[in-house]
N, C-alpha and C positions, 0 to 999 in steps of 0.2 A: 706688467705685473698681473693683471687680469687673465691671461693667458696660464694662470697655475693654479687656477681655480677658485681663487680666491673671492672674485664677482660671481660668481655663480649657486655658492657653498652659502647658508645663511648661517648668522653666529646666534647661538640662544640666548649666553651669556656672557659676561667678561667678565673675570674675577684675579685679582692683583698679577700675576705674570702670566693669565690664561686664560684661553678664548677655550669655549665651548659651546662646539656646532651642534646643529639640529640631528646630525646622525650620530652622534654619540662620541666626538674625536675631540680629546683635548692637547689644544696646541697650546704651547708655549712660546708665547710671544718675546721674542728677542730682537723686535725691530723698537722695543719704549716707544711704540708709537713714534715714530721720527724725532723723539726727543721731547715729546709730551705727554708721556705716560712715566716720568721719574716713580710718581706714586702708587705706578700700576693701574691696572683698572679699577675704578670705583673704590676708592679708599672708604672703609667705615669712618672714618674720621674727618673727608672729605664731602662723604655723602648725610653724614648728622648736619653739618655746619650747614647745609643746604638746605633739609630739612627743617633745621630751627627757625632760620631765615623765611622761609614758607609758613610755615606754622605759625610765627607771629605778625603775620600779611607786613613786612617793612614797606616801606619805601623805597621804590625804583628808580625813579629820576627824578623830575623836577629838581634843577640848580639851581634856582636861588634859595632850597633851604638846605640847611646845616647837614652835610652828609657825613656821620660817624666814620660809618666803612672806609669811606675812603680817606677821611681826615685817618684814621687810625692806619690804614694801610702805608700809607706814604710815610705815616713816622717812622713803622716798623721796616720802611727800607732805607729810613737814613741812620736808624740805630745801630744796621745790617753792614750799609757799605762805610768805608774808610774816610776818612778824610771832612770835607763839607760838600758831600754827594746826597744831596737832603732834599732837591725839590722835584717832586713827581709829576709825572703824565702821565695819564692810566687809557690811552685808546684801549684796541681791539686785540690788532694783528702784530706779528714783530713788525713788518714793512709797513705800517703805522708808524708803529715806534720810531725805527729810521727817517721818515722821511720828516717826525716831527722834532727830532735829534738836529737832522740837517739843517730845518729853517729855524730853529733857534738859533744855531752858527750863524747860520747866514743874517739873522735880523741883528744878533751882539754884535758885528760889525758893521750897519746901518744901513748895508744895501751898499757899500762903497768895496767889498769883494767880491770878486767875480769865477774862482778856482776852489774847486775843492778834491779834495785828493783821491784815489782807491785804488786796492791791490790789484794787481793782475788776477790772483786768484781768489774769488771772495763769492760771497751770496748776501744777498740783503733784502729781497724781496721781487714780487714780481709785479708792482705797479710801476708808472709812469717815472719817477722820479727813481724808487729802491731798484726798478730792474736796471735803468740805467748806469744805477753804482753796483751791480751785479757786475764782477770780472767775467765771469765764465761763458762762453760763447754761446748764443742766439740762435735758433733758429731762423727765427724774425728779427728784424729790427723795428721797435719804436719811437717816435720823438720822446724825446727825455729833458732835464734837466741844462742847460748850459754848462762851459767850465769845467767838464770832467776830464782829470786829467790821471794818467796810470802812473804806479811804482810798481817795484818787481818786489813781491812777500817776502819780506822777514830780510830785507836787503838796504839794510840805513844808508850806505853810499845811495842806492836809488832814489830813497826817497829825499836825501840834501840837494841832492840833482834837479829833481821837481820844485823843489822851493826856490833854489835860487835861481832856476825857468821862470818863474813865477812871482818875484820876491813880493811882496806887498796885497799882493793879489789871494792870497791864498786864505782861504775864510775857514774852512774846516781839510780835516786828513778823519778818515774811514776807515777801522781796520780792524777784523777776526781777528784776536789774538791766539785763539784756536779755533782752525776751520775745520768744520763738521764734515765738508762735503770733498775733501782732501784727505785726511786727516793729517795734515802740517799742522806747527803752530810757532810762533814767533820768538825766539829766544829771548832772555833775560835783556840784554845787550840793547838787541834792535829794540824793543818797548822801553826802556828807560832812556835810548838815545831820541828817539819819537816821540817822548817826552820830553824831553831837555829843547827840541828842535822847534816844537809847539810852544814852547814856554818862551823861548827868545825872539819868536817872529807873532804871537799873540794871535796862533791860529787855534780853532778847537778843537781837543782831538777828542773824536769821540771812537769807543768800543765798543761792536757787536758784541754782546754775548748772548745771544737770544737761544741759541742750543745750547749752548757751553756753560750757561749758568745755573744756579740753585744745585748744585755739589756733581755734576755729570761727570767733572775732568778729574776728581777729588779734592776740589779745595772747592768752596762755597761759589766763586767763579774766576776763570781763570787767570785775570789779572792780578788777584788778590793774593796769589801764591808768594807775591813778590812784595815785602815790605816796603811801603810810604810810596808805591807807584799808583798814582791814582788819576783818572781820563778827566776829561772836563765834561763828557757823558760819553752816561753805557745804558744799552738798550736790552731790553728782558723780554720773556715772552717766556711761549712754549709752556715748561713746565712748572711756570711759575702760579697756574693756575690749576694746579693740581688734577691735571687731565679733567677736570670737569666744565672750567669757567675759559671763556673766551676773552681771554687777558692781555694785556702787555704791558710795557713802562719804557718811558727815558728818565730816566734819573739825570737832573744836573747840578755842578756844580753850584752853589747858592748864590754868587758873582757872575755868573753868569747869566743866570738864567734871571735876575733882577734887572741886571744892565738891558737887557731884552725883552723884558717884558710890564717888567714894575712900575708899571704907569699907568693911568687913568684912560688915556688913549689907545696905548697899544694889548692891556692886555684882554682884549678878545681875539688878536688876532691867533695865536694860538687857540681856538675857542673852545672853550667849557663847557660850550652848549653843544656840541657835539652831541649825536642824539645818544650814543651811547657809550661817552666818554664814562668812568667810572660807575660804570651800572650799580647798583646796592648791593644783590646776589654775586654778581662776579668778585668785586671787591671783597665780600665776607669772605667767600672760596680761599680766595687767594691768600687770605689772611690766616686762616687755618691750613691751607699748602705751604707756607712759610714758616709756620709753629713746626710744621710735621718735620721740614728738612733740617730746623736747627734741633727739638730735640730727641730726633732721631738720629741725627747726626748724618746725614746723606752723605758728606765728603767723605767720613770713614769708611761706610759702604762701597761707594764707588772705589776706593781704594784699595778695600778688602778684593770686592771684585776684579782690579785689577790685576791683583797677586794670581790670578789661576788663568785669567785671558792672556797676560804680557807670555807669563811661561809655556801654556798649553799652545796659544798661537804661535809663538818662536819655536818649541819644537815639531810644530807640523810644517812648518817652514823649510828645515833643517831634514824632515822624513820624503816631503813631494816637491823637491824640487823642481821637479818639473813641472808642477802645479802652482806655487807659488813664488810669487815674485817676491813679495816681501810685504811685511804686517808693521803695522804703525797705530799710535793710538794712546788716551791716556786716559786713567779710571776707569770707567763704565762706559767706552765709547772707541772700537778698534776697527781697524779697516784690513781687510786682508785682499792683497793685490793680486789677483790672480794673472797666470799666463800660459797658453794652451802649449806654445812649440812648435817649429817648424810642420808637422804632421797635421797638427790640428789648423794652422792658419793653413793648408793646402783644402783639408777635409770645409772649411768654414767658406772658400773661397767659390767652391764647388757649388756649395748649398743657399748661398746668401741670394734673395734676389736682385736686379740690376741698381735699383734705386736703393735699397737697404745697405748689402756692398762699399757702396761710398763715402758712409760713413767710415771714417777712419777709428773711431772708436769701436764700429760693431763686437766685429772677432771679441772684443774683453765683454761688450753687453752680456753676448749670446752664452760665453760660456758661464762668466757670475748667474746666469739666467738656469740655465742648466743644472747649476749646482746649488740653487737655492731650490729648487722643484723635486731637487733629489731629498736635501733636508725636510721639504713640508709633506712630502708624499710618504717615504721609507720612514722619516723619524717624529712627524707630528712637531715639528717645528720650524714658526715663522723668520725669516730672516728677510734682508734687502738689500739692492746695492743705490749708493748714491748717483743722484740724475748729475752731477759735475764732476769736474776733476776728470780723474782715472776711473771714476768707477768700481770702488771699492765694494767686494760686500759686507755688508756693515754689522760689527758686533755691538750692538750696542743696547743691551738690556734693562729694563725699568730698574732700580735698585732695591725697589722690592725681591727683585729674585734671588730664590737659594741659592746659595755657594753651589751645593750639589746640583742643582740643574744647569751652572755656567759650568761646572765640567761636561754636562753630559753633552753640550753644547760642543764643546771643545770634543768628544770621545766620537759624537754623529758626523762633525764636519772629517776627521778622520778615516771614519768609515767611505764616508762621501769620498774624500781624495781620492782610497786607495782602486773605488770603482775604474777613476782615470778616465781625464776628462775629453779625450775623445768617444770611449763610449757614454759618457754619460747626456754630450751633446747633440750625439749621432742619435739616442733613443727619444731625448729631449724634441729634435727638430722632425723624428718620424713622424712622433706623438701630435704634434702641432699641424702638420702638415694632414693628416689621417683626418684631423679633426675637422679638415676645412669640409671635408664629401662625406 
């Protein structure tokens, strides 16, 4: 990504869907920060609460006294989600969040389960434990976690397959109900039978929404679309701290998370003393990020937005065929699949070097790569594509932005296609190469 000048270009300012560099170019940011900028950059609203917070010197840590913020945050995210989804963890990271998701699973069974379940296709983080429940293929391999066992996404025969592989044994199931780094997402069907499946063998199922959630997909998060389906925990992040605070959360079930913790003994083992478990600052953040999405209504937005992405993407689909493969996506968050052609996998095969090449994925990197350098250079707008899956480049803008600019969005990548993306990779890979002497 570096390679498009991005490292090199200094930013002055950021201001709700717009970066403004030091030479005078305002780009319009359409990558939401990878799903942490729902509020755009530096929300007034965002950055007051911040401010107050300062202003009145609060308190930052020290747990053993009475932390408001986060007493207060945690309520307003069981007032938030469905069901008795009422007891919080406030780390850092999403892949925090998960991997304090998982050992709650694994402690509410006492240490007498040994499996835990994840998609083929998933992201959860890139530590020791979350990279290993990461589906998506390695570079590297780490030691991980024990017990990880695969389903095929959005595939309920696959995963009754794993259970009854497994029967007794099976402590938690792991699953995007919509993958960000895909853009698939799991049908009605599969999540209420992954429910019903979890419920009769007393495994935990817990749900990523760490991108997906605080109104990205158009519903508040994306389980919730679906009346009385509710996880036994769901994990939050991103933009749930209003692009400013280094937040996260596992919300769980209140049964649960007491059978596993509620005691005198065990509950430090989750620990609280975590040096920067529910920061004071972060926690206010986040609590003013969660006013803003309920009442702003973020799921309308991302909806609204969807109406001009679903259609202007499907007809660019429909105009360059030969450019794309196909568009996928829901709310404020769309993947468009590009594919060069026999021409261009001839022209890529040419150019690639030995080691690059081998990559079986490149040929899609190089050209999404191509045509996002075309949008930030020609049209002053930022775009990206996802490091898993296929390799989407990703429409996926803060919800702060104008209707009018998600067209112009939609009007540039047009422009972009009509270039044609053998010339556009061929100039792409001069330029890069030019740059090395």
């Amino acid at each position: 990504m570096t390679s498009f000048g991005f490292g090199r270009e200094l930013v002055d300012r950021a201001e709700g869907a717009y970066l403004y560099t030091r030479d005078g170019r305002r780009i319009l940011d359409f990558t939401g920060g990878v799903g942490v900028l729902s509020h755009g950059h530096n929300h007034p609203r965002v950055l007051a609460a911040r401010k107050r917070f300062a202003a009145r010197q609060r308190m930052e840590v020290h747990k053993t006294y009475f932390s408001p913020y986060l007493a207060a945050l945690s309520h307003n995210l069981a007032q938030l989600l469905p069901g008795d989804l009422s007891m919080s963890f406030l780390p850092n990271s999403g892949a925090e969040a998960v991997e304090g998701a998982v050992k709650l699973a694994y402690k509410y069974h006492g240490g007498r389960r040994g499996t835990i379940l994840r998609a083929d296709i998933s992201f959860h983080g890139k530590l020791l434990g979350s990279g290993g429940l990461t589906g998506s293929p390695q570079a590297f391999t780490f030691p991980t976690i024990p017990g990880i066992v695969t389903f095929t996404y959005d595939d309920l025969d696959s995963v009754r397959a794993a259970v009854q592989a497994h029967r007794g044994d099976v402590y938690a199931l792991l699953i995007e109900p919509f993958s960000a780094s895909t853009m698939r997402w799991c049908s009605e069907e599969f999540l209420r039978g992954v429910r019903q499946l979890c419920t009769e063998n007393d495994i935990v199922l817990i749900f990523d929404e760490i991108y997906s959630g605080w109104g990205k997909t158009g519903s508040l998060f994306y389980f919730m679309r679906y009346p009385g389906l509710i996880p036994d925990v769901v994990t939050t992040s991103k933009s749930f701290g209003g692009g400013k605070s280094s937040i996260s959360a596992y919300v769980a079930r209140e049964r649960i998370f007491r059978k596993a913790y509620d005691n005198s003994r065990d509950a430090l083992l989750q620990s609280t003393s975590t040096t920067y478990y529910g920061f004071g600052e972060e926690c206010a953040t986040a609590i003013e990020a969660v006013n803003i999405v309920v009442e702003d209504d973020y799921p309308a937005k991302a909806r609204a937005i969807e109406e001009v992405l679903s259609s202007g993407l499907q007809r660019l689909a429909k105009q360059h065929p030969d450019a794309v493969d196909r568009v996928a996506g829901a709310g404020a968050l769309w993947g468009v699949f590009l594919d060069g052609g026999p021409k261009l996998l001839d022209l890529v095969g040419r150019l690639a070097p030995g080691g690059i090449a081998k990559d079986p994925r490149f040929r899609t990197k190089l050209i999404t790569c191509a045509v996002i350098d075309e949008l930030y250079r020609t049209h002053d707008i930022y775009a990206y594509y996802t490091l898993n899956g296929d390799h989407p480049l990703v429409a996926g803008p803060a919800l702060v932005t104008p209707l009018d600019e998600v067209e112009r969005f939609v009007t540039a990548l047009d422009a972009t296609l009509s270039v044609g993306l053998t010339r556009l990779t061929t100039r792409f890979v001069a330029e890069k190469v030019s740059s090395l002497w």
